[in-house]
N, CA, C and O of each residue as an XYZ file, in Angstrom:
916
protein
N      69.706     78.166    136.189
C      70.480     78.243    134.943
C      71.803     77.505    135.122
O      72.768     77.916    135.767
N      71.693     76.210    134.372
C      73.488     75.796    134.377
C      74.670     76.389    134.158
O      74.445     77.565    133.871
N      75.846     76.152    134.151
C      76.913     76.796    133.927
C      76.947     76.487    132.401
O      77.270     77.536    131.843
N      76.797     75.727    131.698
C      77.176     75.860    130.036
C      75.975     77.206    129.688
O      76.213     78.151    128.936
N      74.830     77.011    130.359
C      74.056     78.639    129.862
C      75.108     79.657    129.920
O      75.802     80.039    128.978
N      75.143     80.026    131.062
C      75.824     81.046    131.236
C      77.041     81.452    130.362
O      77.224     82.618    130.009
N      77.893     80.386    130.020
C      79.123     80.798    129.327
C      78.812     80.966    127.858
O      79.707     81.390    127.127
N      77.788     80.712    127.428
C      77.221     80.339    126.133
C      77.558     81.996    125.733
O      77.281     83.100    126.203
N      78.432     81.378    124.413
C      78.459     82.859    124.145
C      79.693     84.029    124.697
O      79.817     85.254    124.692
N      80.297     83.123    125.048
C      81.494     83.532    125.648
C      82.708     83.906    124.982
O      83.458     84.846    125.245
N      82.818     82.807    123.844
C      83.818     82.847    123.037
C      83.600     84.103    122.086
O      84.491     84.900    121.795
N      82.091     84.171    121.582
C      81.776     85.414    120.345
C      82.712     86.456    120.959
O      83.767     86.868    120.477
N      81.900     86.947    122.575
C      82.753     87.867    123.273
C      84.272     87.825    123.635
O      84.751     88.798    124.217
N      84.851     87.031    123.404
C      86.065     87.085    123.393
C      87.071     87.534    122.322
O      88.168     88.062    122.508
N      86.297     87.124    120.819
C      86.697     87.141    119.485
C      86.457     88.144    119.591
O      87.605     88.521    119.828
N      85.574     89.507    119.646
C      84.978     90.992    119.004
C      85.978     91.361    120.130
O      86.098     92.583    120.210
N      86.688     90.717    120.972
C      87.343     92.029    121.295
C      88.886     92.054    121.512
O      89.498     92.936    122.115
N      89.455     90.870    120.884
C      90.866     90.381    120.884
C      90.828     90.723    119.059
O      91.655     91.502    118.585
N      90.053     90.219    118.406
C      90.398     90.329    116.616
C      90.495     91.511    116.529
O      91.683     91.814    116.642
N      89.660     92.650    116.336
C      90.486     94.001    116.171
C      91.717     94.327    116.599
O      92.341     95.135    115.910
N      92.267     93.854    117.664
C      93.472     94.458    118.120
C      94.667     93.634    117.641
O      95.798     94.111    117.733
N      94.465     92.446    117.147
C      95.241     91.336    116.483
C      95.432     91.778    115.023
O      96.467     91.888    114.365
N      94.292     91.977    114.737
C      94.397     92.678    113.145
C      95.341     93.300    112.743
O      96.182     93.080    111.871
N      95.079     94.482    113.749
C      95.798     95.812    113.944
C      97.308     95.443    114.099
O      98.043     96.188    113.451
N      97.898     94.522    114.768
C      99.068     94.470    115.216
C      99.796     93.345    114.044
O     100.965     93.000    114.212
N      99.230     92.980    113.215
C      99.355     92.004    112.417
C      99.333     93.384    110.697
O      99.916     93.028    109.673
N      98.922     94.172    110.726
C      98.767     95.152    109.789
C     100.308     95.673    109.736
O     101.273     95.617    108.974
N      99.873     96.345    111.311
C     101.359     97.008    111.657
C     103.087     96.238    111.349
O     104.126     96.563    110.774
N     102.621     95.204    112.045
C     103.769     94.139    111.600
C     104.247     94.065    109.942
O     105.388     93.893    109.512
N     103.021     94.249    109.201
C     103.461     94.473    107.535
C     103.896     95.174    107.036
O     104.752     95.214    106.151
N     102.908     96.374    107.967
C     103.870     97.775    107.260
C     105.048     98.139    108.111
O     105.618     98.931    107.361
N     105.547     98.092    108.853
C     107.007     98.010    109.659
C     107.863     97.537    108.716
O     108.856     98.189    108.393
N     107.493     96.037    108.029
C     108.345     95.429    106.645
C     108.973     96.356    105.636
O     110.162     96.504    105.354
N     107.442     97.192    104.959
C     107.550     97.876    104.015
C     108.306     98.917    104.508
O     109.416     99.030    103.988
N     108.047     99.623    105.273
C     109.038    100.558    105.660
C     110.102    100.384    105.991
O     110.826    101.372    105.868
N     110.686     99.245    106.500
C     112.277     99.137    106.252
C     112.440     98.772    105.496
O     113.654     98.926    105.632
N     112.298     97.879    103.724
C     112.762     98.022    102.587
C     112.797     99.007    102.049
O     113.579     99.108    101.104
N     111.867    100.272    102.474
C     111.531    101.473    101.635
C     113.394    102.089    102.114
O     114.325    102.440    101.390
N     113.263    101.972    103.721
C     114.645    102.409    104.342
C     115.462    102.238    103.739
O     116.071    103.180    103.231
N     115.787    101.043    103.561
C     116.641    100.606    102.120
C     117.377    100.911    100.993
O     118.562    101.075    100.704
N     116.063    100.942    100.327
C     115.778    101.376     99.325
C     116.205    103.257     98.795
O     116.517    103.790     97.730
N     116.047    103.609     99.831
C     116.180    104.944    100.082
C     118.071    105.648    100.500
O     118.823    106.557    100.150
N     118.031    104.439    101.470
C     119.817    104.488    101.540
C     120.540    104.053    100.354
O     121.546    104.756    100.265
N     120.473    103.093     99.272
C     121.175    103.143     98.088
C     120.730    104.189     97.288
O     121.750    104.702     96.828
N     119.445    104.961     96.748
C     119.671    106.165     96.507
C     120.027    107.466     96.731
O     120.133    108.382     95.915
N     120.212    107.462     97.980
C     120.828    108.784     98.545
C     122.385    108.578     98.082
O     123.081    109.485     97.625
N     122.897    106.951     98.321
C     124.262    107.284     98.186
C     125.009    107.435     96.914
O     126.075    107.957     96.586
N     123.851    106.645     96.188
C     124.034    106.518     94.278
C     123.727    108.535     94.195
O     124.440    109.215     93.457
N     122.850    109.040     94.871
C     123.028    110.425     94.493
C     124.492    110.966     94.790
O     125.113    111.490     93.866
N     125.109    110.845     96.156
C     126.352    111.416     96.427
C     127.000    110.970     95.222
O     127.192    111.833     94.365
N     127.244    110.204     95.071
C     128.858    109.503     94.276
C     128.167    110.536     93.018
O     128.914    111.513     92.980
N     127.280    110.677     92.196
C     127.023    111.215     91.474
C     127.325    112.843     91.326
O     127.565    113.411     90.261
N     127.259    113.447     92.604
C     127.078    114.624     93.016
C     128.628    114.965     93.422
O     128.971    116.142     93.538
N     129.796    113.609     93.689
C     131.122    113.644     93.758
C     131.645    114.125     92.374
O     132.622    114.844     92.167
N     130.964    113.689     91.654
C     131.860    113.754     90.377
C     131.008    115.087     89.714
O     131.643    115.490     88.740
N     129.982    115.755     89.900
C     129.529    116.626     89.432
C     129.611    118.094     90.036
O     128.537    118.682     90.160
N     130.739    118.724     90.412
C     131.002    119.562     91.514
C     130.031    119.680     92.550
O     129.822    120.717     93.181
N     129.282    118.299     92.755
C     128.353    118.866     93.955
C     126.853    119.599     93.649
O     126.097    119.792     94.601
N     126.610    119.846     92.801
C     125.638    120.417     92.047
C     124.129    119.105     92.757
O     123.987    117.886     92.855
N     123.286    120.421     93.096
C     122.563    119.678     93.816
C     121.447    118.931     92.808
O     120.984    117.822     93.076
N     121.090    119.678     91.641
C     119.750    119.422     90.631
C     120.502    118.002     89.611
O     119.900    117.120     88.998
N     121.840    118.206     89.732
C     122.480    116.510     88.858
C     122.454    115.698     90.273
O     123.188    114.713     90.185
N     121.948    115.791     91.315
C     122.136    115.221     92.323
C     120.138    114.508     92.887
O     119.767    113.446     93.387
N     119.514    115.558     92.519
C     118.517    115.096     92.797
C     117.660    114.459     91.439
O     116.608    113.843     91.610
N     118.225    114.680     90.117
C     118.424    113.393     89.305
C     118.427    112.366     89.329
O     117.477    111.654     89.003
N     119.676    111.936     89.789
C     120.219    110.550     90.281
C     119.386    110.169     91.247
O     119.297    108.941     91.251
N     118.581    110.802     92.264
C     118.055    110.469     93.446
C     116.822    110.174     93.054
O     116.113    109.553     93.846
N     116.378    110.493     91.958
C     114.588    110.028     91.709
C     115.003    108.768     90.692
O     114.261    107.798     90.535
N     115.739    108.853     90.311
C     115.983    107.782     89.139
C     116.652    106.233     90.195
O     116.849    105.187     89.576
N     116.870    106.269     91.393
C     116.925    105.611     92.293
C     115.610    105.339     93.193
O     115.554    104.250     93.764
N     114.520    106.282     93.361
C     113.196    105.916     93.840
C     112.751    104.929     92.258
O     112.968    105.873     91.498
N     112.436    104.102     91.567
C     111.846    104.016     90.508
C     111.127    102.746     91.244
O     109.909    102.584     91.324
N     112.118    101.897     91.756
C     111.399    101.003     92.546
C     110.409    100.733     93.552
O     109.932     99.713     94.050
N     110.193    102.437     93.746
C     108.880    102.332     94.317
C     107.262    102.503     93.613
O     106.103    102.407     94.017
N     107.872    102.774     92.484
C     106.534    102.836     91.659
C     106.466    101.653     90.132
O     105.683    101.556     89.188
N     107.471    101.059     90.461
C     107.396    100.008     89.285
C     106.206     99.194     89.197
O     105.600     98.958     90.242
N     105.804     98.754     88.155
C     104.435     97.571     88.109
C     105.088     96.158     87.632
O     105.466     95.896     86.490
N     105.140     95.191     88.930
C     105.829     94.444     88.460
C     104.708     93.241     87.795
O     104.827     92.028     87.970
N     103.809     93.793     87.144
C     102.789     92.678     86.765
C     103.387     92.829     84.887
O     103.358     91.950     84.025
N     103.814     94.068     84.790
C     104.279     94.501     83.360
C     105.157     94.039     83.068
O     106.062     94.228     83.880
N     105.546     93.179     81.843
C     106.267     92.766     81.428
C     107.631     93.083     80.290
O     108.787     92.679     80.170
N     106.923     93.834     79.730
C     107.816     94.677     79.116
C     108.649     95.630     79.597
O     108.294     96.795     79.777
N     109.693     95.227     79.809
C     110.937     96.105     80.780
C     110.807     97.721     80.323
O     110.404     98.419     81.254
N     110.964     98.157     79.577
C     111.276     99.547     79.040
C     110.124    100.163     79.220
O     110.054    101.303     79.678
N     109.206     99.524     78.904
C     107.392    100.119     79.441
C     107.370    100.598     81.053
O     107.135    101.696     81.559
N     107.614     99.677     81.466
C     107.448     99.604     83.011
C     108.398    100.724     83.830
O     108.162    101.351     84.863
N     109.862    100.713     82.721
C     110.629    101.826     83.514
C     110.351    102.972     83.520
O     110.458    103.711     84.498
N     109.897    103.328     82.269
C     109.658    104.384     81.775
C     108.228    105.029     82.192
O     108.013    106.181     81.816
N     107.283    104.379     82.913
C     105.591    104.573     83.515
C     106.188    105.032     84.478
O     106.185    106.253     84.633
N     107.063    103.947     85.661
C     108.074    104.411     86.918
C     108.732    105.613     86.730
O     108.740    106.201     87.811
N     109.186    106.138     86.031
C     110.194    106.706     86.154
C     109.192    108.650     86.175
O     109.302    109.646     86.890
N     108.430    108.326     85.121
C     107.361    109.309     84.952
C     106.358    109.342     86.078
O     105.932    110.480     86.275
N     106.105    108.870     86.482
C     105.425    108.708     88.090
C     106.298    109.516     89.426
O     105.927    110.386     90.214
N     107.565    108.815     89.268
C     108.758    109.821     90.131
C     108.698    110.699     89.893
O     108.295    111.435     90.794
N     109.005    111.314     88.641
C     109.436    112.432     88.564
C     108.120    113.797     88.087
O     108.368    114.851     87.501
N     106.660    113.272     88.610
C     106.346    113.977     88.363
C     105.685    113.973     90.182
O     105.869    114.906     90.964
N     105.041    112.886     90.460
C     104.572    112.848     92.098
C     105.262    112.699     93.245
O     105.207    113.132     94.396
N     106.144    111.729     92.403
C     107.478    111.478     94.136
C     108.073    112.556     94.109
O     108.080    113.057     95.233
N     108.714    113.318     93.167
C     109.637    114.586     93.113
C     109.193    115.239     94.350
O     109.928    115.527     95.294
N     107.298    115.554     94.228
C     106.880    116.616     95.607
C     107.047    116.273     96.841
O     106.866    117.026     97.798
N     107.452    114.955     96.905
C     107.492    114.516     98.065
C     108.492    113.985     98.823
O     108.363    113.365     99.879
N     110.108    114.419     97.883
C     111.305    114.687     98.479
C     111.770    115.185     98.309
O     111.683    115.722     97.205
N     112.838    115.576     99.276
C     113.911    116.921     99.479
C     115.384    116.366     99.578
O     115.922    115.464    100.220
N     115.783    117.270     98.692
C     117.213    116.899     99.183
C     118.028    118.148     99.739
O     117.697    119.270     99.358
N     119.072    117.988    100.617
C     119.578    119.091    101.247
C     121.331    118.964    101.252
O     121.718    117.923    101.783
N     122.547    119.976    100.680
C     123.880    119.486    100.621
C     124.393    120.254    102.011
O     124.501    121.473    102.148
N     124.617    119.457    102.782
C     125.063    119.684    104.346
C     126.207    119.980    104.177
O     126.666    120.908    104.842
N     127.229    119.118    103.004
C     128.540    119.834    103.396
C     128.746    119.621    102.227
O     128.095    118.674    101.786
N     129.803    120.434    101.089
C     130.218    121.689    101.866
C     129.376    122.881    102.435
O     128.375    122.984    101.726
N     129.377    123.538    103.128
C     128.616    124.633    103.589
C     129.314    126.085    102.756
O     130.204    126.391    101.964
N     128.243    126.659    103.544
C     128.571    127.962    103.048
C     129.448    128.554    103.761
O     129.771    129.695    103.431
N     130.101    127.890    105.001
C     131.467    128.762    105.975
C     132.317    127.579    105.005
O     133.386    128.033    104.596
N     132.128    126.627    104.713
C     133.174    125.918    104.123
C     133.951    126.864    103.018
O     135.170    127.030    103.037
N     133.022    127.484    102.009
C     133.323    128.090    101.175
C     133.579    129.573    101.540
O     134.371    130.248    100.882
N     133.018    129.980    102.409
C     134.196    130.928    102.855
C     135.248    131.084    103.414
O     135.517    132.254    103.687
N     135.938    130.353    103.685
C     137.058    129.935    104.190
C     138.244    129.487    103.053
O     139.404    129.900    103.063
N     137.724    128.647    102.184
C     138.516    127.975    101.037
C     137.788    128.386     99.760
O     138.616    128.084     98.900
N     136.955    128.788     99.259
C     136.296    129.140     98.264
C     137.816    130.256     97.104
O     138.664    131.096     97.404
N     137.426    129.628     95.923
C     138.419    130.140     95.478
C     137.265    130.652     94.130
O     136.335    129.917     93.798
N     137.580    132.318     93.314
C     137.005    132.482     92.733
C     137.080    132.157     91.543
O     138.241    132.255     91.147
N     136.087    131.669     90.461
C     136.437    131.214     88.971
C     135.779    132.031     87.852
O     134.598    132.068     87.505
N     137.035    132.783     87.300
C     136.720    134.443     86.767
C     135.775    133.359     85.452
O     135.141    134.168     84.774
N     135.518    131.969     84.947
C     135.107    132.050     83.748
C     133.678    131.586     83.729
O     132.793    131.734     82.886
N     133.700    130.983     84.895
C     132.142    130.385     85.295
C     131.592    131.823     86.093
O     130.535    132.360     85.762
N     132.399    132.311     87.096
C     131.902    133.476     87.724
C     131.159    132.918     89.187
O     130.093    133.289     89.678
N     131.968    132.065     89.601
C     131.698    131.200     90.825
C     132.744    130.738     91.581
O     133.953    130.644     91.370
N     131.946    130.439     92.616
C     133.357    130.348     93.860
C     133.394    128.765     93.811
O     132.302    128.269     93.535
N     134.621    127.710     94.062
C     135.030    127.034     94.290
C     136.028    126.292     95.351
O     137.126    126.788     95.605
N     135.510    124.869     96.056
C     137.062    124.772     96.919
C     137.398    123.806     96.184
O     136.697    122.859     95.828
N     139.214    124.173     95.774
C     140.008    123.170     95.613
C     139.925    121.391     95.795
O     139.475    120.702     96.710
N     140.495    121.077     94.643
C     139.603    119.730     95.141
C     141.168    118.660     94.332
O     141.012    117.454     94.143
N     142.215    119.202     94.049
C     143.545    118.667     93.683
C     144.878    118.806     94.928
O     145.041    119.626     95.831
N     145.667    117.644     94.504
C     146.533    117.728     95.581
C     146.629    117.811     96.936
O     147.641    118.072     97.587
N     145.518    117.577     97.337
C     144.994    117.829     98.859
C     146.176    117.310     99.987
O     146.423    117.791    101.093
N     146.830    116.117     99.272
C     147.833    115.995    100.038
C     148.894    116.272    100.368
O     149.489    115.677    101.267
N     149.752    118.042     99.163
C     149.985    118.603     99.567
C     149.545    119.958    100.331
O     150.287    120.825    100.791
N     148.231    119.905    100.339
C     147.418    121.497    100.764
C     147.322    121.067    101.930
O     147.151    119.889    102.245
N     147.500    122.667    103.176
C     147.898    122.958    104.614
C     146.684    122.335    105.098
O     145.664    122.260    104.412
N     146.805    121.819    106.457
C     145.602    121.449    107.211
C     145.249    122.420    108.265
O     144.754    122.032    109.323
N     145.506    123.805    107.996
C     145.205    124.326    109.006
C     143.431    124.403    108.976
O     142.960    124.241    107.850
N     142.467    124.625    110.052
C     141.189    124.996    110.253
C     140.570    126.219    109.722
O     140.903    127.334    110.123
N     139.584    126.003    108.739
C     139.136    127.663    108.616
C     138.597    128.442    109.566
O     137.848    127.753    110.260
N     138.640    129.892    110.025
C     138.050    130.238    111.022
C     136.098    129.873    110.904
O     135.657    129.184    111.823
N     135.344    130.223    110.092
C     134.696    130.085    110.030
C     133.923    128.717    110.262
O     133.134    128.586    111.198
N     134.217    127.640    109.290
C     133.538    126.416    108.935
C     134.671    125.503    110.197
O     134.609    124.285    110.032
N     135.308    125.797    110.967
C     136.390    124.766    111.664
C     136.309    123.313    111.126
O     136.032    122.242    111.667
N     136.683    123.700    109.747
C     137.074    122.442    108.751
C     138.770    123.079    108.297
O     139.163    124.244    108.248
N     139.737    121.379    107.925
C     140.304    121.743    107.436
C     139.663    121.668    105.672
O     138.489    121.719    105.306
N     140.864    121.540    104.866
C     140.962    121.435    103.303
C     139.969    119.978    102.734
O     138.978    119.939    102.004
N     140.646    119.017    103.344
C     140.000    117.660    103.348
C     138.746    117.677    103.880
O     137.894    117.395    103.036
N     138.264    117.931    105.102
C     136.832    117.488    105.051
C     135.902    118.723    104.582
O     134.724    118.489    104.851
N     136.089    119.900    103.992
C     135.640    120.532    102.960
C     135.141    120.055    101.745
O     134.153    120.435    101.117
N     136.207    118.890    101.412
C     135.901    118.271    100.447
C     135.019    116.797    100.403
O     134.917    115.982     99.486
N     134.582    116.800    101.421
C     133.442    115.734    102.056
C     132.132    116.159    101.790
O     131.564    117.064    102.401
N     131.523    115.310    100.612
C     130.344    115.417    100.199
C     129.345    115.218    101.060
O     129.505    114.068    101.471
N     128.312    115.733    101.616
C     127.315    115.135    102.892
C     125.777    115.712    102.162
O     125.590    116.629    101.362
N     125.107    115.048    102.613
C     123.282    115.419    101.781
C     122.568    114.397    102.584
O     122.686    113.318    103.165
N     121.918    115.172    102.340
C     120.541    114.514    103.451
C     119.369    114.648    102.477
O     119.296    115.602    101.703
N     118.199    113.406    102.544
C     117.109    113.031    101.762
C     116.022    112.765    102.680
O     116.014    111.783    103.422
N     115.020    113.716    102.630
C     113.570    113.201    103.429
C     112.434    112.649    102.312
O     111.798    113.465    101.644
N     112.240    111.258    102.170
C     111.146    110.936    101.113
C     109.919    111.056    102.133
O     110.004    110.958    103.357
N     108.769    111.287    101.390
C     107.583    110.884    102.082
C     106.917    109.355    101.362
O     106.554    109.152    100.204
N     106.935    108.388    102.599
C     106.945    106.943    101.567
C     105.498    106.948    102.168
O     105.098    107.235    103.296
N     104.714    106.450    100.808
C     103.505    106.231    100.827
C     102.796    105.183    101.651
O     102.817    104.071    101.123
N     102.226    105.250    102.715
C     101.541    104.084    103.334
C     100.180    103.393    102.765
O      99.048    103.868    102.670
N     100.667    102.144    102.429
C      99.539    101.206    101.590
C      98.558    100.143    102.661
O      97.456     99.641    102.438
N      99.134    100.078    103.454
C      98.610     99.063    104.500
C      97.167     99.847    105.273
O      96.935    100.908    105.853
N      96.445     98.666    104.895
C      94.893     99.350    104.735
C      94.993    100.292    106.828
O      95.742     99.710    107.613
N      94.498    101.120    107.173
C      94.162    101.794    108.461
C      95.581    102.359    108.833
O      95.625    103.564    109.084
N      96.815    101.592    108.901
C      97.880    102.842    108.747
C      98.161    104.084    108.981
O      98.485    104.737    109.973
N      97.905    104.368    107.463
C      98.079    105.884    107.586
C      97.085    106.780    108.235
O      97.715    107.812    108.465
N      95.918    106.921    108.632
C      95.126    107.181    108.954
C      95.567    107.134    110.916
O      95.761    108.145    111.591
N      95.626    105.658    111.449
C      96.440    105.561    112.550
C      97.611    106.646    113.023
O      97.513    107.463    113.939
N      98.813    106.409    112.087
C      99.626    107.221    112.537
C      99.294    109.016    112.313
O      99.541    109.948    113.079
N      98.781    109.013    111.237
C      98.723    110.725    111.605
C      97.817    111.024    112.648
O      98.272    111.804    113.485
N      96.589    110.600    112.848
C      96.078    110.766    114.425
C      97.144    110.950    115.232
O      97.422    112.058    115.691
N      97.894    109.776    115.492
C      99.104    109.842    116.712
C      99.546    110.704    116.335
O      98.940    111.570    116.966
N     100.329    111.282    115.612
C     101.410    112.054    115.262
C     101.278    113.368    114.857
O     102.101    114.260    114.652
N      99.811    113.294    114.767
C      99.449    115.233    114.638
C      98.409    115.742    115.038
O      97.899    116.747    114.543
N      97.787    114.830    116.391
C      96.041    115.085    116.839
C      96.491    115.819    118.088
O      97.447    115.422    118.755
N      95.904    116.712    118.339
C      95.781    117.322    119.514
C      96.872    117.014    120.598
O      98.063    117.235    120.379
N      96.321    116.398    121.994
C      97.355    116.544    123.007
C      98.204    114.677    122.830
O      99.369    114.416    123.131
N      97.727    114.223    122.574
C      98.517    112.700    121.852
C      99.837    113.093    121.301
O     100.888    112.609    121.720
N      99.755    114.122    120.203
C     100.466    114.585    119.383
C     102.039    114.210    119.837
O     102.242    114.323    121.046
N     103.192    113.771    119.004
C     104.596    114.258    119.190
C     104.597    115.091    118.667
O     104.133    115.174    117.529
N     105.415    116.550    119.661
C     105.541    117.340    119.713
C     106.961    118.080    119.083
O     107.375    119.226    119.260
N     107.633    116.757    118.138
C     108.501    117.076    117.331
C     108.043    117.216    115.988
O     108.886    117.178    115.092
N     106.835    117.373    115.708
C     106.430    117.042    114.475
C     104.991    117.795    114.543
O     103.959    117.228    114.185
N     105.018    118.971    114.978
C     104.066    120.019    115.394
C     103.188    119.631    116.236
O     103.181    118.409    116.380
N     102.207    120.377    117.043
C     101.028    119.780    117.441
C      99.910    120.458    117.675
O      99.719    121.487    118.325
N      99.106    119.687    117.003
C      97.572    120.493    116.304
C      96.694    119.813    117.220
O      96.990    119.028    118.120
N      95.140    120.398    116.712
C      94.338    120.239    117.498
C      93.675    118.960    116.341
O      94.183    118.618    115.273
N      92.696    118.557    116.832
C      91.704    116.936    116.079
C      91.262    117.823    115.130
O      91.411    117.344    114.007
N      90.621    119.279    115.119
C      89.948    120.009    113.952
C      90.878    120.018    113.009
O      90.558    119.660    111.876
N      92.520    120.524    113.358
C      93.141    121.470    112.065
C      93.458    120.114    111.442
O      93.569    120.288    110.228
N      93.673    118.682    111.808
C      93.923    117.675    111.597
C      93.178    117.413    110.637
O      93.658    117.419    109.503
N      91.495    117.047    110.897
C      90.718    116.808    110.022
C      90.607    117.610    108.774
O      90.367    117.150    107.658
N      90.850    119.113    109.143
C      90.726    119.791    107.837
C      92.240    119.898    107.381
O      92.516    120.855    106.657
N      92.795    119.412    107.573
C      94.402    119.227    107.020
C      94.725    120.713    107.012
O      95.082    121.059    105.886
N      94.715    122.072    108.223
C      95.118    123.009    108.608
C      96.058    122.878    109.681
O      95.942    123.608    110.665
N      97.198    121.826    109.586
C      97.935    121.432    110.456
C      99.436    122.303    110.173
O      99.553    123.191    109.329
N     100.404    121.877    110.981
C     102.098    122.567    110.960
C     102.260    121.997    109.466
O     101.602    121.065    109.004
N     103.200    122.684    108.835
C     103.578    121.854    107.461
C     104.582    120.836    108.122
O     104.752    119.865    107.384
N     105.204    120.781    109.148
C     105.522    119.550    109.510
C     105.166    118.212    109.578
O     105.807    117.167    109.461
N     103.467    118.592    109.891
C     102.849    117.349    109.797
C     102.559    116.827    108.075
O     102.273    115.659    107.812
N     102.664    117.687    107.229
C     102.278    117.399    105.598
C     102.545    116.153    105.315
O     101.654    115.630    104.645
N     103.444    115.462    105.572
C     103.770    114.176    105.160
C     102.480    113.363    105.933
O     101.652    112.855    105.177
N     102.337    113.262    106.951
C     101.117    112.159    107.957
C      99.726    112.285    107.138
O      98.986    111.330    106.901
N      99.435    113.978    106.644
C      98.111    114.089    106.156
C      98.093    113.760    105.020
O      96.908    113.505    104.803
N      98.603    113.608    104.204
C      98.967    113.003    102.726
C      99.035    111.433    102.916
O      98.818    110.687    101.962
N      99.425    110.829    104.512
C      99.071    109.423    104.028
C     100.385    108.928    103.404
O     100.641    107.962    102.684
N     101.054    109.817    103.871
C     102.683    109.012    103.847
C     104.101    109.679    105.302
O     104.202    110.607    106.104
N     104.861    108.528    104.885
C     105.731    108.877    106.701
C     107.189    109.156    105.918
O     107.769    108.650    104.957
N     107.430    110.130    106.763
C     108.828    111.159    106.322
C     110.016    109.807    106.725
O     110.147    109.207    107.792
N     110.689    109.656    105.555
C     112.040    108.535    106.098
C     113.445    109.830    105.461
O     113.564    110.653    104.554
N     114.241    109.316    106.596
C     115.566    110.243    106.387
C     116.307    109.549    106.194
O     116.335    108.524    106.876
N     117.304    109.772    105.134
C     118.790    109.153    105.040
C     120.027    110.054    104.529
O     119.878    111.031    103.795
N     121.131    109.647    104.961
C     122.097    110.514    104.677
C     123.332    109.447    103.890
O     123.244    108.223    103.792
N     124.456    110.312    103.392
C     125.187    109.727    102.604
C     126.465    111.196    102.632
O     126.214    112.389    102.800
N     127.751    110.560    102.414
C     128.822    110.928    103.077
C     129.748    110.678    101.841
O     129.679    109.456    101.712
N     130.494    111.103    100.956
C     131.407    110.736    100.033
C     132.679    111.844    100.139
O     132.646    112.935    100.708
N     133.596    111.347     99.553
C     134.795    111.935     99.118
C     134.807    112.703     97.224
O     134.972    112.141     96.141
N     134.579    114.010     97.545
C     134.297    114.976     96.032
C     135.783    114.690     95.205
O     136.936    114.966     95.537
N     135.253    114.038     94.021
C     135.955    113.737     92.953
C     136.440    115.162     92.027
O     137.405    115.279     91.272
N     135.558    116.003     92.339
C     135.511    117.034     91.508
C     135.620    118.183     92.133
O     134.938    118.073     93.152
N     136.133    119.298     92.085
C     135.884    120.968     92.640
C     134.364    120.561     93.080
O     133.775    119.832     92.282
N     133.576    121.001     94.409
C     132.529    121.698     94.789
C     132.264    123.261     94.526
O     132.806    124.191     95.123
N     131.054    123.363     93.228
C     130.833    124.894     93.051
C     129.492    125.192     93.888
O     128.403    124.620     93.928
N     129.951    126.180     94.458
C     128.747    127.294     95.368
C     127.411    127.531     94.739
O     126.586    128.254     95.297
């Protein structure tokens, strides 16, 4: 048998077993994209929520308002042409599917914040911190919140979206990794291949089995307005 026999056929075997893994890394490479525009995307609405949530004593539901009405761009159809159509499909899409699939959380002020500086308001029937003159009000530390007056008045919120993975094998990929048995990161529960398959996993993992990946962002402002409790 010559040597061109022998190799005959060499290349097929080379292709079946380099193209899957090229694919794969060429997939990944796309969706890595999407997920940092989503990142993005996600950091101007968290912060369009703060500034919103500055001027609204902090109130978390005028806050997570602003914050879906900032996802819209993830569900827009940009094949539609009619602007007001398209916002309005988006916007109804957010706020009825994306809503379940983010959280928003107001980190500061806290609740030692407001016990410390919380001032009561006999007409609303709610506690408040001061949010005038700050630059004459004391800087001493509250015992509780070891904040002074000023960073009491530091708006802080945190946003976990679950962004949908479109990139064909993906999602499927990462929740294996991320919630199968002993593979598992173990920051993000860890189940066995069964509870996986039957989606009887940590609710930590909820985002992977749904076929979308938890992105976090935070946002930091200066409260325009009293923060109410």
């Amino acid at each position: 048998m010559t040597v061109a026999k022998r190799q005959r056929g060499a290349t097929l075997m080379e292709f079946a077993i380099v193209f899957p893994i090229a694919a794969l890394l060429v997939l990944a490479l796309i969706q890595a994209g999407f997920i940092y525009m989503a990142k993005l995307t996600l950091n101007h609405a968290t912060f369009m929520a703060a500034r919103v949530g500055a001027t609204h004593n902090a109130d978390v539901g005028t806050m997570r308002t602003a914050l879906l009405r900032g996802l819209i761009p993830f569900k827009q159809n940009n094949f539609e042409t009619n602007d007001s159509a398209r916002l309005a499909v988006a916007l109804g899409k957010v706020t009825t599917v994306e809503a379940l699939a983010t959280t928003l959380e107001r980190l500061n002020p806290s609740p030692q914040s407001f016990a410390d500086f919380g001032v009561k308001d006999p007409k609303v029937k709610s506690t408040y911190i001061p949010n005038d003159n700050l630059e004459w009000r004391s800087n001493a530390l509250g015992t509780q919140s070891q904040q002074n007056l000023r960073d009491a008045n530091l708006l802080k919120i945190r946003v976990v979206y679950g962004y949908e993975l479109k990139v064909p094998l993906m999602a499927g990929i990462i929740k294996r990794v991320m919630c199968s048995g002993e593979s598992a990161v173990e920051a993000w529960g860890d189940v066995s291949i069964l509870q996986s398959v039957y989606k009887l996993a940590d609710k930590r993992c909820a985002y992977y089995l749904l076929g979308r990946l938890p992105i976090e962002s935070t946002a930091i402002v200066e409260m325009q307005s009293p923060a109410y409790q």
